[in-house]
C-alpha positions as CSV (number, residue, x, y, z in Angstrom):
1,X,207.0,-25.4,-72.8
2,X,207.1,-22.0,-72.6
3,X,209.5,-20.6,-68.7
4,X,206.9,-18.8,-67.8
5,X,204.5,-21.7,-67.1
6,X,206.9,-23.1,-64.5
7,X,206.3,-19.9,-62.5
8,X,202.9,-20.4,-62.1
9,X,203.4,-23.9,-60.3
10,X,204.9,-21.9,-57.2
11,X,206.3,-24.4,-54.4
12,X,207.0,-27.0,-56.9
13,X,209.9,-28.2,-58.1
14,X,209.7,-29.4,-62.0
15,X,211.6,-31.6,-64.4
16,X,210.8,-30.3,-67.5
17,X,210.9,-33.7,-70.4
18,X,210.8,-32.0,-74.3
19,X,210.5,-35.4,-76.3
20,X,211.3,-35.0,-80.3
21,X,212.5,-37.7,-82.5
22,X,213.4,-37.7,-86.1
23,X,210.2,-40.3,-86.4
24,X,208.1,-36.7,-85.1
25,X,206.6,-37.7,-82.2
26,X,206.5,-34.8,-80.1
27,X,205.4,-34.9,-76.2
28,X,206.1,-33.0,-72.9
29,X,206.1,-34.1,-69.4
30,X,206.2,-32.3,-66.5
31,X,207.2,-33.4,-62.7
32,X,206.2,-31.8,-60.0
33,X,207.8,-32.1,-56.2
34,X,207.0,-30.1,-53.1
35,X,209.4,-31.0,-50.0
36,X,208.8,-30.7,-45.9
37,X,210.9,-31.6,-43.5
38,X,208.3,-32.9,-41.4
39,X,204.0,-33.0,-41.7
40,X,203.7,-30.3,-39.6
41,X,206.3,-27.9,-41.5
42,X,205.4,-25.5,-44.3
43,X,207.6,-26.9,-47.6
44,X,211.0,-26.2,-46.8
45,X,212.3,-26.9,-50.6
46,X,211.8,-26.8,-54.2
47,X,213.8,-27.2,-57.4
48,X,213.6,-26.9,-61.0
49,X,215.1,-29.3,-63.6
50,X,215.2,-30.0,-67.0
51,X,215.4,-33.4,-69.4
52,X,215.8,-33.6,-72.9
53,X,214.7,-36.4,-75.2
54,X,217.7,-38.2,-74.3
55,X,218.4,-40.9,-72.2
56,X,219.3,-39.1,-69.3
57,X,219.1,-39.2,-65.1
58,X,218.9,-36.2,-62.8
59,X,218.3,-36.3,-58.8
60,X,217.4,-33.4,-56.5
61,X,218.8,-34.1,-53.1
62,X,216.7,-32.6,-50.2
63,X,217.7,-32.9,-46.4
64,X,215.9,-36.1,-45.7
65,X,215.2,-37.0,-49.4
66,X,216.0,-37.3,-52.7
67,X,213.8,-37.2,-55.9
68,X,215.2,-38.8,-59.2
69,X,214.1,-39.2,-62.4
70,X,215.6,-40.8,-65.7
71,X,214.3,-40.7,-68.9
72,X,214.9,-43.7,-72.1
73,X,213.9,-42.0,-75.2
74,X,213.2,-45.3,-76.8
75,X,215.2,-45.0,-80.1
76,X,217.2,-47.7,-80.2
77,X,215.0,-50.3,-78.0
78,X,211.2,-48.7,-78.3
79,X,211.4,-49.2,-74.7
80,X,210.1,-45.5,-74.0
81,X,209.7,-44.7,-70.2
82,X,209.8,-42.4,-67.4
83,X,211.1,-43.5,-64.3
84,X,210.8,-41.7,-60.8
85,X,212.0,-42.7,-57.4
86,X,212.7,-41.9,-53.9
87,X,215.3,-42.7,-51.8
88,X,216.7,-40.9,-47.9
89,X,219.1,-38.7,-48.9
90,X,222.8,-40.0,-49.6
91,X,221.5,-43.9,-49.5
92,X,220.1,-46.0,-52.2
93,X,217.5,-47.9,-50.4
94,X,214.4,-47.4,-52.5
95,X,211.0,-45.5,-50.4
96,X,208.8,-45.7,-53.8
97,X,210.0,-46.2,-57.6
98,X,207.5,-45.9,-60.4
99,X,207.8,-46.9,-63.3
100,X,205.7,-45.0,-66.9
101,X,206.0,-47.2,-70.2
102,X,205.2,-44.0,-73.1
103,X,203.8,-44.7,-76.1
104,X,206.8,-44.4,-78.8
105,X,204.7,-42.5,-81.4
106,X,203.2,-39.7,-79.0
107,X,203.1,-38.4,-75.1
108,X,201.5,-39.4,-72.1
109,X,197.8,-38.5,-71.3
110,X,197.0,-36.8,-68.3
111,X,193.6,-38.8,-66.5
112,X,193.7,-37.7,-63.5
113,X,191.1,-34.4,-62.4
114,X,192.8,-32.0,-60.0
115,X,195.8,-31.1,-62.2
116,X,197.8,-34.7,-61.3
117,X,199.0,-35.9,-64.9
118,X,199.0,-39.0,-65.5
119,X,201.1,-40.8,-62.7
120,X,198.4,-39.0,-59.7
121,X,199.7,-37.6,-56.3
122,X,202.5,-39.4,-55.1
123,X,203.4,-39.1,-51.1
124,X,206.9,-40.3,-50.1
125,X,207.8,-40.3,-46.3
126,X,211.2,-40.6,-44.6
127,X,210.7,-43.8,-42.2
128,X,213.0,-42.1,-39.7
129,X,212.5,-38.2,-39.9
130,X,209.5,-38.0,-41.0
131,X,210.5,-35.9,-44.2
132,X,207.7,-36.1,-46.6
133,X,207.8,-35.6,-50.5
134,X,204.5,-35.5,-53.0
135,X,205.2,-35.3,-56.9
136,X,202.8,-36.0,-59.7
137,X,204.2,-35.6,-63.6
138,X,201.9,-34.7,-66.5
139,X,201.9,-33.7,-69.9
140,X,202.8,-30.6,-71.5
C-alpha cells in the first residue's frame, strides 16, 4: 500500500496489515476509525498505525475509548485472523470485539458496497459519555 492512499481517507485513523509469507500469500487490510467525543461533536480524533505480517497488537487510546487490533499471521497454527475491539479508555471491559478468521493462502474480500471492507460499519458507544467510535477494515 502505497502512503499516499492513507491521505485520501481524511478523518480516519488506519491500521495498515501487509501480510507476506514464505508460502506467497500476499494480502492487505486496512482499518479505518473516526472518533467523537459525543454524537453531536465533529470527530475530535484520528490515528494512523501500522501491522506487519506478524503476530502483533497495537491500541489507539482516545479520551473515552480505545481501539485495538492484533493480528496472528497463521504460520505456525493456520489460525489466521484479525481481531478488533473496543474497550473505555484505561479499562478492559469489552464494548464490542470482532473477531475475522482469513484465509491462510490469500486476503480478505471486501462485500460490502459503500467502501466498508469486509467487516461493514462498526459503531462503538461509551455507555457513560457517550463517546462514540465507527471503524470498518478492508482489503488493500
Amino acid at each position: 500500500m502505497h502512503p499516499i492512499r492513507s491521505l485520501l481517507f481524511a478523518l480516519t485513523w488506519t491500521v495498515v496489515l501487509a501480510a507476506c509469507s514464505s508460502e506467497g500469500r500476499s494480502a492487505e487490510i486496512v482499518c479505518h476509525t473516526a472518533y467523537r467525543v459525543s454524537t453531536s461533536d465533529q470527530l475530535t480524533g484520528t490515528d494512523t498505525v501500522q501491522i506487519l505480517d506478524e503476530r502483533s497488537s497495537r491500541s489507539i487510546p482516545y479520551i473515552y475509548l480505545e481501539f485495538h487490533a492484533e493480528y496472528t499471521p497463521g504460520f505456525d497454527d493456520n489460525e489466521r485472523a484479525l481481531r478488533v475491539w473496543v474497550t473505555p479508555s484505561a479499562s478492559e471491559q469489552l464494548l464490542a470485539v470482532q473477531l475475522y478468521q482469513l484465509p491462510t493462502e490469500e486476503g480478505p474480500v471486501d462485500q460490502f458496497v459503500g467502501g466498508h471492507g469486509f467487516t461493514g460499519l462498526n459503531y462503538v458507544y461509551d455507555p457513560v459519555s457517550g463517546a462514540e467510535l465507527q471503524y470498518w477494515c478492508e482489503a488493500g
